[in-house]
Structures are given as structure tokens and as C-alpha cells.
C-alpha positions in Angstrom: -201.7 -117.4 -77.3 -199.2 -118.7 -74.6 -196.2 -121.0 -76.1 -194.0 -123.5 -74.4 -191.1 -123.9 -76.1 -189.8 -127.7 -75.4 -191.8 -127.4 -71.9 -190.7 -130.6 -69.3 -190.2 -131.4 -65.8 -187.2 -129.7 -65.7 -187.5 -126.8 -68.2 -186.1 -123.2 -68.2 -188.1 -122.3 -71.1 -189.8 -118.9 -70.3 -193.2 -118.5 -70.9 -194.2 -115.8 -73.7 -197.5 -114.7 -74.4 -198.1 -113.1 -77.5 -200.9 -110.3 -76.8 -202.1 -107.9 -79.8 -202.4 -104.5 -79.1 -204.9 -102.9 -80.8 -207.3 -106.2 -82.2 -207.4 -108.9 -80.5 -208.7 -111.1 -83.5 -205.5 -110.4 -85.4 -203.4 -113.6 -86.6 -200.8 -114.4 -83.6 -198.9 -117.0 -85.6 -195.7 -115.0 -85.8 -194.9 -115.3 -82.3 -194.7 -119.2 -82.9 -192.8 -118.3 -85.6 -190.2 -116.8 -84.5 -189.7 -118.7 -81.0 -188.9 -121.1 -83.8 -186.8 -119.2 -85.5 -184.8 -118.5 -82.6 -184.6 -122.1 -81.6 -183.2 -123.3 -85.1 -180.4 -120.5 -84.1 -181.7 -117.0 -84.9 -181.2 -116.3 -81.3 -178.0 -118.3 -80.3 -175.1 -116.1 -81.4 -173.6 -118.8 -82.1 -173.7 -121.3 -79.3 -176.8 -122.1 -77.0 -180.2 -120.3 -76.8 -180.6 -118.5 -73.6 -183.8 -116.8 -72.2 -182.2 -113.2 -73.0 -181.1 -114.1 -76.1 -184.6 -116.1 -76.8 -186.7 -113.4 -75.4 -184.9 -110.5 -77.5 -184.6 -111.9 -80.5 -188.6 -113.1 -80.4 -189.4 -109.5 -78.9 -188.2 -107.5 -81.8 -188.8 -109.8 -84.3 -192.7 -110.3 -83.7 -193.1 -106.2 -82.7 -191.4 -105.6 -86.8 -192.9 -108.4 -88.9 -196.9 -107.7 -87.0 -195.4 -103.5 -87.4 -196.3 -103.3 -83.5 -199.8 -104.8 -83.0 -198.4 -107.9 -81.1 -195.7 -107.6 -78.6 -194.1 -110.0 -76.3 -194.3 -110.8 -72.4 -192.2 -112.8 -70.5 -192.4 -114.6 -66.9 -191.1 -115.0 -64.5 -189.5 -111.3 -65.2 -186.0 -111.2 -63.7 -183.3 -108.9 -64.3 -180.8 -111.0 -62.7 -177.8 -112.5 -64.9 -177.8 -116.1 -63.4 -181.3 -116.4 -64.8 -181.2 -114.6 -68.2 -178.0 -117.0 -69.0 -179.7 -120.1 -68.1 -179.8 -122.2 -71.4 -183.3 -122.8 -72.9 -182.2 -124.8 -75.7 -178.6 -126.1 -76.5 -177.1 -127.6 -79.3 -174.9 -130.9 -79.3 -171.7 -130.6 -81.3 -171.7 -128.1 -84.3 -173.8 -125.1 -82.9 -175.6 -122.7 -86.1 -174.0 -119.9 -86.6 -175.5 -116.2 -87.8 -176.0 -116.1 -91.5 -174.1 -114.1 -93.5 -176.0 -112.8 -96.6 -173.4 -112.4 -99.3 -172.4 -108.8 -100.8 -174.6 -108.1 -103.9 -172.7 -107.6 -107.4 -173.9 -104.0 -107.3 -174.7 -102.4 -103.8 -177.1 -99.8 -106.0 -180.0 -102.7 -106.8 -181.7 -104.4 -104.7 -181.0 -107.6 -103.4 -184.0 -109.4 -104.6 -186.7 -109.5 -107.7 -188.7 -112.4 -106.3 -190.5 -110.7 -103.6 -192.8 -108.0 -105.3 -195.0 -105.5 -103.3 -198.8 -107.3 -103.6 -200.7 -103.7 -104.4 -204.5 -103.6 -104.3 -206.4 -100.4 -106.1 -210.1 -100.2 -104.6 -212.3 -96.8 -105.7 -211.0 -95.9 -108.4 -211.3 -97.1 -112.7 -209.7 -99.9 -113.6 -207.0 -98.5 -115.3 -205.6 -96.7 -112.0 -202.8 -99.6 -111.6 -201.3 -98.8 -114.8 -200.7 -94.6 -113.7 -198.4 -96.1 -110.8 -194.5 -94.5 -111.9 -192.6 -97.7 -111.1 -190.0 -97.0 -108.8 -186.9 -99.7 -108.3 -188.9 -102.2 -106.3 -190.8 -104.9 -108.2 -194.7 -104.9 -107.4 -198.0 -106.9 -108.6 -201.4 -106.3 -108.8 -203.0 -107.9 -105.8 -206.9 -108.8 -106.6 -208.4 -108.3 -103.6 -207.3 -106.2 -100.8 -207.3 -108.9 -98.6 -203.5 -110.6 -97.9 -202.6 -107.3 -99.8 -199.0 -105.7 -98.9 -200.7 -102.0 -100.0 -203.9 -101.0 -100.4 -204.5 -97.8 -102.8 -207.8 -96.3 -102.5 -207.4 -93.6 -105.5 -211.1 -91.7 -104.6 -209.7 -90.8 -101.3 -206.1 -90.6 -102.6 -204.6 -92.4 -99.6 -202.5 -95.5 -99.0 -203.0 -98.4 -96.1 -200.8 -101.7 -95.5 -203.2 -104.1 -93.1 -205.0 -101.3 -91.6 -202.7 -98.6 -90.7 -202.3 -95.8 -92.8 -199.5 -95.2 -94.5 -199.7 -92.1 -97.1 -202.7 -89.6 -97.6 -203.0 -87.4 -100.7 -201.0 -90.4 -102.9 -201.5 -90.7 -106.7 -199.8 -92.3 -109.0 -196.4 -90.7 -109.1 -195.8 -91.1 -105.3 -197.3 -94.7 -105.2 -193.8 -95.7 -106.4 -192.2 -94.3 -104.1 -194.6 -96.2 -101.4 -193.9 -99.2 -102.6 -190.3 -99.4 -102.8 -190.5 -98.4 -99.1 -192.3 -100.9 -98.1 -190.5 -103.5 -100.0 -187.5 -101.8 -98.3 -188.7 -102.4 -94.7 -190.1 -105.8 -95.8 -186.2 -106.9 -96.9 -184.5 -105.6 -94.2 -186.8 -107.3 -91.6 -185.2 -110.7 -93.6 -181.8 -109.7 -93.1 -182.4 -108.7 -89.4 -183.7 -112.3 -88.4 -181.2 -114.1 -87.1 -179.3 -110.4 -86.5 -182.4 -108.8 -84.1 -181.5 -105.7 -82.6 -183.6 -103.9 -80.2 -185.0 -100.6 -81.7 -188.6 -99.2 -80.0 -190.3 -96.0 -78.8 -190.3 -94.9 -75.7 -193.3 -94.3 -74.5 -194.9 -97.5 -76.7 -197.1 -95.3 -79.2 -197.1 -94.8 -82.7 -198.5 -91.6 -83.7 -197.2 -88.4 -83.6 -198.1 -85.1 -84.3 -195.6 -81.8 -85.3 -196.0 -80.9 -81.3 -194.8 -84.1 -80.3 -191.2 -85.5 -79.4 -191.0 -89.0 -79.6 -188.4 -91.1 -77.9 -186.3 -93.8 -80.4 -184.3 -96.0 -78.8 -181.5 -99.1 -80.0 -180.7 -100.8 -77.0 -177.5 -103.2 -76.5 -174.9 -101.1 -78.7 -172.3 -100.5 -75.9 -168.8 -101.1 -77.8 -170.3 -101.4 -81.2 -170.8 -98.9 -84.4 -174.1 -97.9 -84.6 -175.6 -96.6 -88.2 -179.1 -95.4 -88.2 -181.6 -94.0 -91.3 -185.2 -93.2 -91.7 -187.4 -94.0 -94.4 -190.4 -91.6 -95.0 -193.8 -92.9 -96.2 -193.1 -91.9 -99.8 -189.6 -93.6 -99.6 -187.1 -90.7 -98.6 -184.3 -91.3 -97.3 -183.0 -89.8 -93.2 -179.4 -90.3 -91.9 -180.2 -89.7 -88.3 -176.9 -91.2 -87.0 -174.2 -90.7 -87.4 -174.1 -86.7 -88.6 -171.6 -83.9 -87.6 -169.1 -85.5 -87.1 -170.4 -87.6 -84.0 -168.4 -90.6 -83.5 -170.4 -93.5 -84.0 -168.2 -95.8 -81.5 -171.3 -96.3 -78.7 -169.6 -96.4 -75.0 -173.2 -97.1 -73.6 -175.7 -100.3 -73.8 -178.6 -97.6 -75.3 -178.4 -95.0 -77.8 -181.6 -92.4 -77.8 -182.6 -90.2 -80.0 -185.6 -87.5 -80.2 -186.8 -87.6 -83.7 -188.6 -83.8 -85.2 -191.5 -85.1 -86.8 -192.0 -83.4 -89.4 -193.4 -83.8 -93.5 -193.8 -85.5 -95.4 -196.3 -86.9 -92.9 -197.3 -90.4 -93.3 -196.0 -94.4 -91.8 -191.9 -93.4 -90.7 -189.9 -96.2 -90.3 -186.7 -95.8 -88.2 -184.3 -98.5 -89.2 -181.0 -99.0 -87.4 -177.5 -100.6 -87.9 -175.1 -102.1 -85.2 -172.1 -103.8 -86.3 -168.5 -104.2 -84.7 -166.6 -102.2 -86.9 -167.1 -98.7 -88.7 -169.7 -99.3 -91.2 -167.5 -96.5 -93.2 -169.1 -97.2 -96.2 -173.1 -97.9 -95.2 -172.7 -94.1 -93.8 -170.8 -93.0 -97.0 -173.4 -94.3 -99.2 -176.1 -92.6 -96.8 -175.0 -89.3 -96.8 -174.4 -89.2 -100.6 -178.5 -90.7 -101.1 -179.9 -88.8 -98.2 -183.3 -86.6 -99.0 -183.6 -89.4 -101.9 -186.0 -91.5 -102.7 -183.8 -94.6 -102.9 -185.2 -96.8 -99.9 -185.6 -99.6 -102.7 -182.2 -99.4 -102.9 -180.9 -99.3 -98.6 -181.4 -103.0 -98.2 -178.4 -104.0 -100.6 -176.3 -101.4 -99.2 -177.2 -102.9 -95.5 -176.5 -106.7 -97.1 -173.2 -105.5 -98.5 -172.0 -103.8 -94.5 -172.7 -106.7 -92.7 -172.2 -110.1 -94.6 -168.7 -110.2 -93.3 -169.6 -108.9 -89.9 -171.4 -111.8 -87.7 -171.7 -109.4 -85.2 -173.8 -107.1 -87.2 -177.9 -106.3 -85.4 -179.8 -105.2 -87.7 -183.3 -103.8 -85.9 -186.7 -101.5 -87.4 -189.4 -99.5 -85.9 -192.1 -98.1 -87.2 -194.3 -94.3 -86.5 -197.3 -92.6 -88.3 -196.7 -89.0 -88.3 -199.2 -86.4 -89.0 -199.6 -82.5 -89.3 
């Protein structure tokens, strides 16, 4: 799908194609989506939409809510600064500003009860939904795996979200563990719309075995505070950065990192933090839930570090990992 955003005679717009990876029949709305999403002000910063800002926000947004099958090309490609600043869209009088979400009563529940994990159970007895140890995320029972946020499939004990695998060996006591992660990933993609912070993999793939040394990436953190944690597929909780005592003050545009894969083995998903001052406590309340399974809880504790902070990026990436 190509989209012109506001395309006349005169237009800066760039021109994005939205091309999916792996199945070309996939759904390609999101790209519309979220050019419109960035138009309305998820990519302005504040003032007027420029390619850069248009094409990153759009970039990382479409590569976390499709979990990498679509990704984002732009042309002409130009690295030079008079044509990445050239306004594609600009606002007359007020301009919309970044939302802030406001700090939850208690940074130890999640920020929302209205959005439960859609779970489908396919070869197994009817009354394998009701084994499932709730977690803290709310979840349904989806009936049909179709439009499904999870699929269980209890005779081969393994867990799948759209296609790609998520968990293998998974029964009922670590199925709640699943969901809250995903429900974990699927809130903090909400908070990190109109916040989009670059976060990929090096080299572009997704699966990684023990032997393997992936390269994670947040790009555009010079001068800012950078906080970043991984959630394994049955919903553990990683600190990656900051530990020992490294400062977390970033004096270069790109922070990398080379993850040790490593079990549990399943869907990672790296999720990092940028904001403009120490994010004292988001790091304090990592370290005392890290090697937990409190991922249902993370998105709160993110809500709570950068409602005040409209300079806060928020940006996810997601890995399968196997032995």
C-alpha cells in the first residue's frame, strides 16, 4: 500500500510504503493509521509535523503494533537536515501537544481493566479455560481463534499471538503469566504513541538461538535518561539498563546493547524508556521486581515516570528466542 498524506502540487509529504515482511496478504491498515496518528500530533512534539518526525514516529509505531511484519520505507531517502525539517503538515495557532497520561492511584496495578487479553483454547476439553491461574491482567475467552490476542493449543502445550509463537511447553499455571505479558506490551504500545521512540535489532531478524548475539538498539537518546527492561514470554521481568552502577545520562544519539539469549525461551520483548530526567524511581521499582513475574504491573509504573515528563519516548521490540 503506498499513502499520500495531504499529496498537492506543492507537497513535501514523503511517500511511505507499507510492505509486510513475511505475508504479503496481511492487513496493512496500521500504516494508515498511524500516518494519522502522527498528523493529529503524535509526531509534532509539539509544533509542526516534519518528515523526520513523521517518518519516525510512523516507523516505530507500525513495526510494534504489526510486532515487525510491516515496516516502513520512505523516498526520496535523504540524510540531509534541510530536507528532514521541511514541514509536512503544520498547525495554525494552538499546535497539540504530547499527552500526558496521568499517574495511577497505585503505581502496583495496572493502569486499565477495560482492555482484557481475548484468549482462544483450540485442542484441548472444554474445561481447559477454567485451569488458566489468573495472573494480574484481565483476560476473556475469545471463541474463535480468529481476531484472538492468544491462542492456547493445550494438546501441543504451546502458545501463539497471530502466528508467531510465543511460549512452548505452557499449561495452565504459566498461561497467566503469558497473558499479563502480553497485555503488558499491548498497554505500553498505547502510552508510547504519541511518545515513539526508536528501539530495533540490528541486523532486522527475530529469532535467536543460545549461539546467537543479537544487536538491540534505541536510537535518538543523546542528552536524555534512558531506562530499559525485558519481558520474557511467561512475563519475567529484565532490568537490562541501567545496572552497576552505569550512569544512565546518554552522551550519544544510540545506545546498543548485546542481549544473552538465554531461557526461558519463548516471544522476548525489549521495552525501553527515554525521558529528560532520571527516571529514579521507574529504575527503583525495577530492580526491587526484577526476575518477577510482574509485567502486568510495568505499564503503570512507566505511566506514573513520564506523565509529567513531555519529553519522555517510550519505544518496544520484540525477539523469539529458542534453545
Amino acid at each position: 500500500m503506498t499513502f499520500l498524506a495531504g499529496a498537492t502540487a506543492n507537497s513535501v509529504v514523503p511517500e511511505m510504503t507499507g510492505v509486510d515482511a513475511r505475508n504479503p496478504a496481511a492487513p496493512r491498515g496500521a500504516l494508515s493509521y498511524f500516518v494519522a496518528r502522527a498528523i493529529e500530533g503524535a509526531a509534532s512534539n509539539g509544533g509542526d509535523v516534519t518528515r523526520e518526525t513523521l517518518f519516525k514516529s510512523v516507523t516505530q509505531n507500525v513495526s510494534q503494533a504489526t510486532n515487525a511484519r510491516q515496516r516502513v520505507d520512505l523516498e526520496p531517502r535523504s540524510d540531509k537536515p534541510a530536507v528532514l525539517r521541511k514541514i509536512v503538515f503544520g498547525f495554525a495557532g494552538s499546535a497539540p501537544t504530547v499527552a500526558s497520561e496521568p499517574p495511577p492511584a497505585d503505581p502496583d496495578r495496572p493502569t486499565a481493566q477495560s482492555d482484557p487479553v481475548r484468549v482462544a483454547v483450540v485442542n484441548g476439553a472444554s474445561t481447559s479455560f477454567s485451569t488458566i491461574e489468573k495472573g494480574n491482567a484481565p483476560f476473556v475467552r475469545a471463541d474463535a481463534k480468529e481476531g484472538a490476542d492468544l491462542v492456547w493449543d493445550v494438546a501441543g502445550s504451546a502458545v501463539v499471538s497471530r502466528g508467531d509463537p510465543i511460549m512452548s511447553q505452557v499449561d495452565g499455571s504459566l498461561l497467566g503469566g503469558v497473558i499479563d505479558r502480553t497485555w503488558a506490551i499491548q498497554q505500553t504500545q498505547r502510552l508510547s504513541l504519541r511518545r515513539a521512540l526508536t528501539v530495533r535489532l540490528g541486523d532486522n531478524d527475530k529469532r535467536y538461538t543460545v549461539n546467537d548475539h543479537p544487536a538491540l538498539i534505541v536510537e535518538d537518546v543523546r542528552d536524555r535518561y534512558l531506562t530499559v527492561v525485558n519481558i520474557a514470554a511467561d512475563g519475567t521481568l529484565q532490568i537490562l539498563f541501567p545496572t552497576h552502577g552505569r550512569d544512565p545520562h546518554m552522551g550519544t544519539d544510540q545506545w546498543t546493547f548485546p542481549p544473552v539469549v538465554g531461557a526461558p525461551f519463548g516471544a522476548d520483548h525489549v521495552i525501553a524508556v527515554a525521558t529528560s530526567r532520571p527516571a529514579t524511581e521507574l529504575v527503583d521499582w525495577l530492580m526491587t521486581h526484577n526476575s518477577q513475574r510482574d509485567a502486568a504491573m510495568l505499564p503503570a509504573a512507566i505511566a506514573k515516570a513520564v506523565a509529567s515528563d513531555t519529553a519522555a519516548r517510550i519505544g518496544t521490540v520484540g525477539l523469539y528466542t529458542t534453545p
